[in-house]
DOTI-325589 format. One line per 10 residues: number of its first residue (from 1); their letters; for each residue x, y, z of N, C-alpha, C, CB. Coordinates in steps of 0.1 Angstrom, whole numbers. Each point is the difference from the previous one (the first is absolute). Glycine has a CB too. Example, Ala and Ser with C-alpha at 12.3 -4.5 7.8 and 13.67 -1.06 7.14 Angstrom:
! residues 2
1> as> 132 -57 78 -9 12 0 9 12 0 -19 -12 12 ~ 15 23 -19 9 11 0 -8 11 8 12 -6 -22
***
This chain:
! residues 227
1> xxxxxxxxxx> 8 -12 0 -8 12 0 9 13 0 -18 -13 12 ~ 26 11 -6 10 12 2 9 5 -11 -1 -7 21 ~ 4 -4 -33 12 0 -7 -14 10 -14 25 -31 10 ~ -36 21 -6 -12 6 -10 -2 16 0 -14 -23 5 ~ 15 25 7 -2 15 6 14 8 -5 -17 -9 24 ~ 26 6 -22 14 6 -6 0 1 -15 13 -11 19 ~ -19 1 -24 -1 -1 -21 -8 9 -1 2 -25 -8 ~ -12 30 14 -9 7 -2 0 18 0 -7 -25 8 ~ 15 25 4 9 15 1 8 1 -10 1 0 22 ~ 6 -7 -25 10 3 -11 -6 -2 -8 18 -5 6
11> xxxxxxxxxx> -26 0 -15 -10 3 -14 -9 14 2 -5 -28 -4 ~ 2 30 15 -5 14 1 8 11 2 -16 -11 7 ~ 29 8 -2 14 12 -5 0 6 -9 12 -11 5 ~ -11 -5 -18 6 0 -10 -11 11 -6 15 -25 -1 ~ -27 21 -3 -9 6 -5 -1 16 3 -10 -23 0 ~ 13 28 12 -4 15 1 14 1 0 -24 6 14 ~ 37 -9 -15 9 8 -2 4 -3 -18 8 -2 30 ~ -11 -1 -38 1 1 -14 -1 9 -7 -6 -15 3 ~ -9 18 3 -1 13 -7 6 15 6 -19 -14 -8 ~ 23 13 20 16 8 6 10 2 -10 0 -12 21
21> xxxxxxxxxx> 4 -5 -26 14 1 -8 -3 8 -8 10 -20 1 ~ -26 15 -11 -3 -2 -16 4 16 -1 -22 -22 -5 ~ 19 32 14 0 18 0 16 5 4 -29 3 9 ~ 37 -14 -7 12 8 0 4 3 -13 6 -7 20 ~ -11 -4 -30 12 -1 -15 -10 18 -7 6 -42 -9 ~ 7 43 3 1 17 -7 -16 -3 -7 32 7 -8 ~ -39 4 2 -8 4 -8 7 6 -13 -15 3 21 ~ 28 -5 -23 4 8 -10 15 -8 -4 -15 27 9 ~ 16 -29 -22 11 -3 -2 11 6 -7 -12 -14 4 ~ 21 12 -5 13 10 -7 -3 0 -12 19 -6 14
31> xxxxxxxxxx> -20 -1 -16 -8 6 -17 -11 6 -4 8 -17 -5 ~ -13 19 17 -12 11 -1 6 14 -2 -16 -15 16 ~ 32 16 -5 4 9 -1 3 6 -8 3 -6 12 ~ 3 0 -20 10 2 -13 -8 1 -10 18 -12 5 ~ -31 9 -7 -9 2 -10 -7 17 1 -5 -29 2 ~ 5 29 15 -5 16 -2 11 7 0 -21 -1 13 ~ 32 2 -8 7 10 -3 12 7 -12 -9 -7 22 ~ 7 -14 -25 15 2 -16 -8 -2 -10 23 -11 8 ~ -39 12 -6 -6 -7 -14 0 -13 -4 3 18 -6 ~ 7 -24 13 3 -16 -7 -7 -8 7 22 1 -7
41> xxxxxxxxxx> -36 -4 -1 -10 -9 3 0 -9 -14 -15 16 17 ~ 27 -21 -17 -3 -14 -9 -5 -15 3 18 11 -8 ~ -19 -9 25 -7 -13 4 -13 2 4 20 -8 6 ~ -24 20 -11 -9 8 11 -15 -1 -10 22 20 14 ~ -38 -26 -6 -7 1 -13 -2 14 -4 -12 -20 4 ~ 9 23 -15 -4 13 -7 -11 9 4 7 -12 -15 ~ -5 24 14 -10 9 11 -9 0 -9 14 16 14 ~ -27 -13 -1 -11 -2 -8 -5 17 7 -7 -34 -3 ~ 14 43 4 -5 17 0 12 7 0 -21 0 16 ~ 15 11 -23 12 7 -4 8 7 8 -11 0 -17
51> xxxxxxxxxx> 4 3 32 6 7 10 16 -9 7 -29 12 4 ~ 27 -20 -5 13 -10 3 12 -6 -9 -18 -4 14 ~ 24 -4 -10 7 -6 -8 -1 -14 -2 11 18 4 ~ -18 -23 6 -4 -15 5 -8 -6 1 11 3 6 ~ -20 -12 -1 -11 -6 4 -5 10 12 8 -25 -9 ~ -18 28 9 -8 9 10 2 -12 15 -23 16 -22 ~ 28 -26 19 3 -3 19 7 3 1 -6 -15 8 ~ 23 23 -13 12 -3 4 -3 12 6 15 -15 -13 ~ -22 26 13 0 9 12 4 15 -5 6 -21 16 ~ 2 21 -25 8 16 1 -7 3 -11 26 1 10
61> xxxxxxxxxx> -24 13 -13 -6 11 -9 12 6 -7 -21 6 16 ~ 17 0 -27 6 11 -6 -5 14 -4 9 -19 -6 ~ -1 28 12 -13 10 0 7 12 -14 -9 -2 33 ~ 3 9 -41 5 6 -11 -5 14 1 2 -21 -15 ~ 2 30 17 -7 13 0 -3 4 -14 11 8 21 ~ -20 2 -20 -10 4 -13 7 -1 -8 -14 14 6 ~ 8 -18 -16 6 7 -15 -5 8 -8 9 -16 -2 ~ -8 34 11 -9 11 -5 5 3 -14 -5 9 23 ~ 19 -13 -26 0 4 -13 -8 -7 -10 21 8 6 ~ -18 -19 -3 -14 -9 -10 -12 3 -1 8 -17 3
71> xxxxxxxxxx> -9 21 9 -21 5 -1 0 14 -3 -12 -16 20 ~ 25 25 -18 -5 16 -10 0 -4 -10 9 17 9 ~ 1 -24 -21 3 -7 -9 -11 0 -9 16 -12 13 ~ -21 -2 -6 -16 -9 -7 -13 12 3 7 -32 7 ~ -5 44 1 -10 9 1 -1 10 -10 2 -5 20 ~ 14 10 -22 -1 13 -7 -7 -8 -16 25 17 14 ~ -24 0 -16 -11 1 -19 14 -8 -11 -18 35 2 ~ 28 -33 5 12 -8 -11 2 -12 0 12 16 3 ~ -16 -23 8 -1 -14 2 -13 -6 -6 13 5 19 ~ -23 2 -17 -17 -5 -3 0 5 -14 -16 3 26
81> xxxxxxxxxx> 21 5 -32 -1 4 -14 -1 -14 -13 16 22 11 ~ -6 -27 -4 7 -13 -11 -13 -12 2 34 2 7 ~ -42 -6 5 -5 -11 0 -17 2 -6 19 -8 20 ~ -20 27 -25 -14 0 -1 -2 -11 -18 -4 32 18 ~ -6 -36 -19 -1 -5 -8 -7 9 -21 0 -18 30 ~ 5 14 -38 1 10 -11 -13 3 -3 20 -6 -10 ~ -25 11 2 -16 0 -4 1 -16 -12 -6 34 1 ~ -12 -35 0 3 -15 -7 1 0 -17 -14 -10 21 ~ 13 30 -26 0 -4 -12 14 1 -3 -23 5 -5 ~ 30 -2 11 19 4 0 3 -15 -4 7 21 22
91> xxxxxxxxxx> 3 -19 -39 6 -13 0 8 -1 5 -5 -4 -14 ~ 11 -9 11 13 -7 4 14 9 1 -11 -20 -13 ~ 7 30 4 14 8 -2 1 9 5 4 -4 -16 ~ -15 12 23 2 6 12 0 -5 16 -7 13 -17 ~ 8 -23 19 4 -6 10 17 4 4 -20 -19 -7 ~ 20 19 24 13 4 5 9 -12 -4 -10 15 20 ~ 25 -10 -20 7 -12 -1 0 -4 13 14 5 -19 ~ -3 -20 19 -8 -8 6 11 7 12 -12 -24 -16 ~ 26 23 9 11 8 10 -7 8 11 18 3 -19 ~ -26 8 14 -5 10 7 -11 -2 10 8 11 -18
101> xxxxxxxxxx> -13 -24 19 -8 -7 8 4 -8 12 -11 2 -18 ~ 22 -9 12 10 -3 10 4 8 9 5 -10 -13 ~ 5 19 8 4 10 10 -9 9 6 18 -1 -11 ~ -30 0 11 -7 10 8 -6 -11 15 -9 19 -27 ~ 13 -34 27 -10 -9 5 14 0 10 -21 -16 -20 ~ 35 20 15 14 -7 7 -1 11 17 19 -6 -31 ~ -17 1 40 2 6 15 4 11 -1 5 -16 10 ~ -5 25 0 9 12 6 8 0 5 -11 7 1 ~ 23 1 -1 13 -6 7 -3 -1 15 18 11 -18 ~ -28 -4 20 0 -1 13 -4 -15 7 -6 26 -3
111> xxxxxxxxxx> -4 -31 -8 -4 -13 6 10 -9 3 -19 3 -13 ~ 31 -3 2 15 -8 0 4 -1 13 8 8 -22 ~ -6 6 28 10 5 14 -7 -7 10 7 24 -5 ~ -21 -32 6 -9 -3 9 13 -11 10 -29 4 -18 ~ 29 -3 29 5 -11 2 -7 -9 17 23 13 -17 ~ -17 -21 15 -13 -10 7 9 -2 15 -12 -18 -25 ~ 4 21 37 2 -3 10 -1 -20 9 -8 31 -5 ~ 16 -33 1 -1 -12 8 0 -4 16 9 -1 -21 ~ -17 -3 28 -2 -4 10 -4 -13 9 0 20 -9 ~ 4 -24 21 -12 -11 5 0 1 12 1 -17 -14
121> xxxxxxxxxx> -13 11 19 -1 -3 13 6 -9 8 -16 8 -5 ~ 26 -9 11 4 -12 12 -4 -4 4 9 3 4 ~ -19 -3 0 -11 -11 9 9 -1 12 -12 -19 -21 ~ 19 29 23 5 -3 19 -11 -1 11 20 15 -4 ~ -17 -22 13 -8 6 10 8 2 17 -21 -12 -18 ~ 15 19 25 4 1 16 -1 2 10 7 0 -7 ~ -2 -2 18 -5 -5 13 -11 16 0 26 -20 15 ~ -34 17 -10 -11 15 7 10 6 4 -24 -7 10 ~ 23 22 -16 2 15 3 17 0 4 -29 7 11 ~ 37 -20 -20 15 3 2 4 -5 -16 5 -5 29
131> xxxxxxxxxx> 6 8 -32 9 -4 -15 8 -10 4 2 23 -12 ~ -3 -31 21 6 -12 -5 -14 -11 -8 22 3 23 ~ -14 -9 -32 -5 -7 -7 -2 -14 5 9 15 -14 ~ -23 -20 9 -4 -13 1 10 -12 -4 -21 11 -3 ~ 21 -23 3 6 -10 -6 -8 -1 -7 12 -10 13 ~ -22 10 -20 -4 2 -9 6 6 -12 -13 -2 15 ~ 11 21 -6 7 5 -12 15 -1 -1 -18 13 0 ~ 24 -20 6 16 0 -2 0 -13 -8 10 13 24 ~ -18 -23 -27 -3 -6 -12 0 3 -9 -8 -5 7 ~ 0 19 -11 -3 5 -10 12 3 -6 -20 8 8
141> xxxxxxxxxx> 22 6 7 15 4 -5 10 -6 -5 -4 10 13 ~ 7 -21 -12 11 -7 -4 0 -5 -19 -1 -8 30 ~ -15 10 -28 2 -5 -22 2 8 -2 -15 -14 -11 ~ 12 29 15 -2 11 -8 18 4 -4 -29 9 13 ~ 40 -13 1 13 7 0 3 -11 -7 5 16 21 ~ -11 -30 -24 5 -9 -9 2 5 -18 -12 -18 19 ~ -1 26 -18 -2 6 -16 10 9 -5 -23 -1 4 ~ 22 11 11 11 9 -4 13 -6 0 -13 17 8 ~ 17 -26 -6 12 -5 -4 6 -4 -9 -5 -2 12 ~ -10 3 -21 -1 -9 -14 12 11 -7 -32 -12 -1
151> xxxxxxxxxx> 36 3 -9 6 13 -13 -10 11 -7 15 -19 -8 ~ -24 13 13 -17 6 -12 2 17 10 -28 -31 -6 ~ 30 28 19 -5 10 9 14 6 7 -26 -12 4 ~ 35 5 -6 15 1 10 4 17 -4 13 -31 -1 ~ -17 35 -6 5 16 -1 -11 10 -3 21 -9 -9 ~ -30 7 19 -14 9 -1 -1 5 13 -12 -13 -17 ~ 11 26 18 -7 2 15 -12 1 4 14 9 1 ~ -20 -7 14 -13 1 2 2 7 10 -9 -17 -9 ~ -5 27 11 -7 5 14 -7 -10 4 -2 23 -4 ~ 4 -24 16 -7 -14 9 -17 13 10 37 -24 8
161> xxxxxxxxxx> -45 24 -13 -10 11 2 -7 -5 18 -7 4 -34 ~ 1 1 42 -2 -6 8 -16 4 3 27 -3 6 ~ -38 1 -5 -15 4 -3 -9 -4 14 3 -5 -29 ~ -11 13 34 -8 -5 14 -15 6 -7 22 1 25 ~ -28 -6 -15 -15 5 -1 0 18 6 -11 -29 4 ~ -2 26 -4 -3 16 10 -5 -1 15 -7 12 -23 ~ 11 -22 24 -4 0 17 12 2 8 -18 -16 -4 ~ 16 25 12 9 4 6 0 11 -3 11 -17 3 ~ 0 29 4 8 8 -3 6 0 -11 1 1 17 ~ 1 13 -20 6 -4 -20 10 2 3 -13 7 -19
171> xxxxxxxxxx> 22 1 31 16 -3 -2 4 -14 5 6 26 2 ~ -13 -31 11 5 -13 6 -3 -10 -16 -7 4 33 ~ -3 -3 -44 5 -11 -15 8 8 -5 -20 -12 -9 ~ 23 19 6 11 6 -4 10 -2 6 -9 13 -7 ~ 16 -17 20 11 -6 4 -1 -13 1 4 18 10 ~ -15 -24 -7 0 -19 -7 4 2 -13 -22 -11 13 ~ 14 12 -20 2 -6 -14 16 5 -2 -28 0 -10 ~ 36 14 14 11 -4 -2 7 -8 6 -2 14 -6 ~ 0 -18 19 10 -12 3 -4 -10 -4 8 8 18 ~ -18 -11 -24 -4 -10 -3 8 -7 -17 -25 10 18
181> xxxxxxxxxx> 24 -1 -25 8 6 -14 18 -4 3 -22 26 -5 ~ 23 -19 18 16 -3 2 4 -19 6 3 33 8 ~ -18 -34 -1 7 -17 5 -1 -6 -12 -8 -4 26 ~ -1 8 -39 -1 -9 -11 16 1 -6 -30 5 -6 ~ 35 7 2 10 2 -5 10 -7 12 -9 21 -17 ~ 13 -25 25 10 -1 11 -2 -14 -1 0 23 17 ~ -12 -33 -17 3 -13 -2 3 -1 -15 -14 -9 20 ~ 13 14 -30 1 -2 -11 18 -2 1 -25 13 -11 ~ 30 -2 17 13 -1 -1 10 -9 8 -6 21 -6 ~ -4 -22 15 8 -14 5 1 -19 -8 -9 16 22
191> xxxxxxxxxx> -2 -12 -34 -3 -10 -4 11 4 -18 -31 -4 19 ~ 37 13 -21 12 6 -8 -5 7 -13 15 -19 9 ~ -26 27 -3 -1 11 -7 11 13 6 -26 -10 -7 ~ 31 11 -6 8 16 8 -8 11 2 20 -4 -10 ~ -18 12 20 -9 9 3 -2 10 -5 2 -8 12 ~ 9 12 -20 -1 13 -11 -6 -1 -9 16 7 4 ~ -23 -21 -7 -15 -2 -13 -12 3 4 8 -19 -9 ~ -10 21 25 -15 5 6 2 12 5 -8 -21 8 ~ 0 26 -9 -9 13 9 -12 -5 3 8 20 -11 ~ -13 -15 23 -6 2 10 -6 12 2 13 -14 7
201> xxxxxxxxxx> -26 14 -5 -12 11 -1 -12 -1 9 6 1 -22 ~ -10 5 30 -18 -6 8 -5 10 -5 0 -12 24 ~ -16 6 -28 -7 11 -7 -12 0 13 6 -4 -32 ~ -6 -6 40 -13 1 9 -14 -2 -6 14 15 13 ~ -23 -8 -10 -12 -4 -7 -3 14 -13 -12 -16 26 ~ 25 21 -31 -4 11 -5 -4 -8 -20 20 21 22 ~ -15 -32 -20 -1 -4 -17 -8 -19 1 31 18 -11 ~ -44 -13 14 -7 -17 2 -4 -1 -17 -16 -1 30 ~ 16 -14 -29 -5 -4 -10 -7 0 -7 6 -5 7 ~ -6 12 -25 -10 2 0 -12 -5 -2 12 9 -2
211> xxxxxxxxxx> -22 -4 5 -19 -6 0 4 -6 12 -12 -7 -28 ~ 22 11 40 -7 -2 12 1 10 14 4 -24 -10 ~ -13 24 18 1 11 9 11 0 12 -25 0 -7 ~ 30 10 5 11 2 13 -1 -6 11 4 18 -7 ~ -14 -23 12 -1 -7 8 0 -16 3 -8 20 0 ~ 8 -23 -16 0 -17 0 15 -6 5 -19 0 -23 ~ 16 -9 28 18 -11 3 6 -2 -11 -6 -16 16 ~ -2 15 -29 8 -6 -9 12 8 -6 -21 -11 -3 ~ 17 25 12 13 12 -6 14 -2 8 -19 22 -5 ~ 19 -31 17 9 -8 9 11 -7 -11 -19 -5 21
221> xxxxxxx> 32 11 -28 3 -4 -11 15 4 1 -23 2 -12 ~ 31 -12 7 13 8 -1 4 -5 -20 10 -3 34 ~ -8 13 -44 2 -2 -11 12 1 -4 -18 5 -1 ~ 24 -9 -11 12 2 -9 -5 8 -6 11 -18 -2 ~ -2 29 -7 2 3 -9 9 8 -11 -16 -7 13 ~ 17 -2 -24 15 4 -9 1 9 -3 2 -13 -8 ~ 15 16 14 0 18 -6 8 1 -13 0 12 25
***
């Protein structure tokens, strides 16, 4: 009866400590890395939106600021001139050439200069209302300083960003999220990133996510991003 009673504890160990382990392994892999920040997603499936570079689970964004020269461009009377259509009794031979239809359709230099902000979220997380980090996220941490190791990333820098909600005081998140930003960067370097590839920044709850309210957890965030 007793040895029955001992097999039985240990099957019921096993069972609620599993799913313990199953949440330590990373959410992200090194080639997730290298896909968002060097573009080299050759193993990677093919994005299905155009705001990213990857599959909408791997998590990061690319953000592109306007391209006002393209929309004064396709607005002005010089641009809209070329696409109005001729009258229908105009033949063939007054039709524009074709050259001149082309080049009225071709970008603005401004659109060219556009350049794309790459970013992601770490998925860190840590202990309540201090910057040391979870084992969890020192999981994390560890693929991500794996990536940057890579050749794809070994000569790129980053600001390591450091993000809180709005609860609280806005200077006490403002001094978390920077120490929080510096313990990300400080295990990275123990793990042999050199430290003159990061900067360190806390924005506190001044830059939440957007489409969500300064008050949500989900702005609890520490980010990369390539400079």
């Amino acid at each position: 009866m007793r040895v029955s009673r001992v097999l039985m504890v240990c099957c019921v160990s096993i069972l609620f400590e599993a799913p313990a382990i199953a949440q330590q392994a990373p959410t992200r892999t090194v080639d997730d890395y290298v896909c968002a920040f060097a573009g080299d997603c050759a193993q990677q499936k093919p994005a299905t939106d155009d705001s990213i570079a990857g599959p909408k689970s791997r998590g990061f964004r690319l953000s592109v600021p306007e391209k006002k020269g393209a929309q004064d461009a396709r607005q002005s009377p010089a641009a809209t001139a070329g696409s109005v259509a001729p009258p229908a009794n105009v033949g063939t031979s007054a039709r524009r050439p074709a050259t001149t239809r082309v080049a009225n359709r071709r970008p603005a230099p401004a659109a060219k200069a556009a350049v794309q902000e790459r970013r992601m979220d770490l998925r860190l997380s840590f202990m309540l209302g201090s910057a040391e980090l979870t084992n969890q996220a020192r999981e994390e941490a560890k693929v991500f300083a794996s990536a940057l190791l890579r050749p794809e990333l070994a000569d790129k820098r980053f600001l390591i960003e450091g993000h809180t909600d709005s609860s609280g005081s806005r200077a006490l998140n403002l001094d978390l999220s920077r120490r929080r930003a510096a313990a990300v960067a400080d295990y990275l370097s123990t793990l042999g990133v050199k430290g003159d590839r990061l900067d360190i920044r806390g924005y506190g709850p001044d830059r939440p996510i957007p489409g969500r309210r300064a008050s949500s957890p989900a702005n609890r965030r520490v980010e990369a991003k390539l400079l």
